[in-house]
N, C-alpha and C positions, 0 to 999 in steps of 0.2 A: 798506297795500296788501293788496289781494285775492290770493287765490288763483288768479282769474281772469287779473289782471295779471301773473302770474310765469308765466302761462305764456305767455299774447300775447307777452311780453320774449321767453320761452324761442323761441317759434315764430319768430320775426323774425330769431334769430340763421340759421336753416336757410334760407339762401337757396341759390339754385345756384352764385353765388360762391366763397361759406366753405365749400360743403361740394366746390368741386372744389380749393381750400386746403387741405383738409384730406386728399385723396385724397391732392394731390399729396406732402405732405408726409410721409405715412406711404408712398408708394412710392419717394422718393429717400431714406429711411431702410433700408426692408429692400434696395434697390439698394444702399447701403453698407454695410450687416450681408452682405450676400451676397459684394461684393466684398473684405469683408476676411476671410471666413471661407475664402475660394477664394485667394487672394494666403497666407494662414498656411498652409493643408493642403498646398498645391501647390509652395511656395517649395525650394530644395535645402537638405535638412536629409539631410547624408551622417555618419557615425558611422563610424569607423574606428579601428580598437584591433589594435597589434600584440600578437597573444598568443605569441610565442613566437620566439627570434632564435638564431642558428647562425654563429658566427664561425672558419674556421678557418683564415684568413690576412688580414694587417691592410688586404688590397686587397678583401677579397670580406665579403659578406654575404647570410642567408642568413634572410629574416624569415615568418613564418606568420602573414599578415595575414587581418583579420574587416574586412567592408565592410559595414555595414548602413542601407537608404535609408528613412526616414524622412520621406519626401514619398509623395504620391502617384501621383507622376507617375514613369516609369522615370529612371534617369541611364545614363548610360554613363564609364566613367575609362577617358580614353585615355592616360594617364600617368604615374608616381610615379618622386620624384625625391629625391634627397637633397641636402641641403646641408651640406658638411662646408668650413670655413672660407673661405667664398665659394665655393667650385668647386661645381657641382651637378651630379651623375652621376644620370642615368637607370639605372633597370632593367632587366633582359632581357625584353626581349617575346614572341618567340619561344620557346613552351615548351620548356626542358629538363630532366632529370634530376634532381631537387634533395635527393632522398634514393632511397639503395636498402634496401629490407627485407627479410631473409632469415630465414625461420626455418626449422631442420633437429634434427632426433632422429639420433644416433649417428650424425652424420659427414655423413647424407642431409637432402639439401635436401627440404624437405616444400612451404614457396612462396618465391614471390619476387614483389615487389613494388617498382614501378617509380613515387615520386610525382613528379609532373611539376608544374613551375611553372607557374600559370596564365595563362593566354594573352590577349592583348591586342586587342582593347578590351575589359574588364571591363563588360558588359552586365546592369542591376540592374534589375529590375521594379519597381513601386511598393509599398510597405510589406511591403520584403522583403529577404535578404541572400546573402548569398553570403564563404565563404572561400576560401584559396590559398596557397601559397610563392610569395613574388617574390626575386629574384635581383637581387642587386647586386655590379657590379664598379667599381669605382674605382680606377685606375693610377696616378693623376697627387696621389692623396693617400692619407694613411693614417690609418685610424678608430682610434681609442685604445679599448685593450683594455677598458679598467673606464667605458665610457661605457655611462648608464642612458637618455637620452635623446637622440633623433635630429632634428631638422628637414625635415619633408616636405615637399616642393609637389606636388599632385596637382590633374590635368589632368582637366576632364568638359568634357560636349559644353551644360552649364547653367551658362555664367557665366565670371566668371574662376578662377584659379588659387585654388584650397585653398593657404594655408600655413600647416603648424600643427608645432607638438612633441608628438612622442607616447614613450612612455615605452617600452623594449622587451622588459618583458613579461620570463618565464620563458626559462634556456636549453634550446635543442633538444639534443636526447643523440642 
């Protein structure tokens, strides 16, 4: 075979056929590199870590939660819930009190500081976070003093229910 003939072979393949075959097939390719690169960046990727917990009755709790969204898209948590032997108590949502800070020099108050538990619906921009005190009251059970680990169900406006164990972190003084 000639030189000539490898290429008439070569040229016979480029019909307007094979070569609308071949668009097609490199465009439902980056269509699904596109779709799956948008479905991973986009999906609710929420990260939540209790840094810091406050217990000082076995009905109440008192936790310094970190919420960090790792999607790109904003979430919102309309919820968090604890599960403590099947009963599941909610939070306080309406912000209150949940520490007060006083510092004073010889007797006189110098400030006063009033932290307030974060308010409900927890509103999170995309690739970005937010912390807070959330408030927990529980009547109807009681949380055992040497527990290091809690069970959450948290509520967003993406999905179903989060349910995870999270550890709780450092005590609050």
């Amino acid at each position: 075979m000639h030189f000539s003939e490898y290429i008439e072979k070569l040229l016979s393949l480029f019909t307007r056929d094979n070569i609308t075959l071949i668009l097609a097939i490199f465009g439902s390719l980056g269509t699904l590199i596109s779709w799956i690169f948008s479905y991973i960046s986009n999906r609710r990727n929420l990260d939540i870590h209790v840094v810091g917990y406050r217990q000082d009755t076995p009905h109440a709790l008192l936790l310094y939660v970190s919420f960090i969204n790792n999607s790109r898209l904003p979430i919102s948590i309309s919820d968090i819930s604890i599960k403590i032997n099947g009963i599941i108590s909610s939070c306080q949502k309406i912000p209150i009190t949940a520490l007060e800070e006083e510092i004073s020099r010889k007797g006189n108050a110098i400030s006063h500081y009033d932290h307030k538990t974060i308010g409900f619906p927890i509103s999170i921009p995309g690739l970005n976070g937010t912390s807070g005190y959330v408030y927990f009251s529980f009547p109807e059970v009681t949380l055992q003093s040497g527990a290091t680990h809690l069970n959450f169900l948290i509520s967003t406006n993406r999905g179903k229910v989060i349910e995870t164990s999270l550890e709780l972190g450092h005590h609050l003084d």
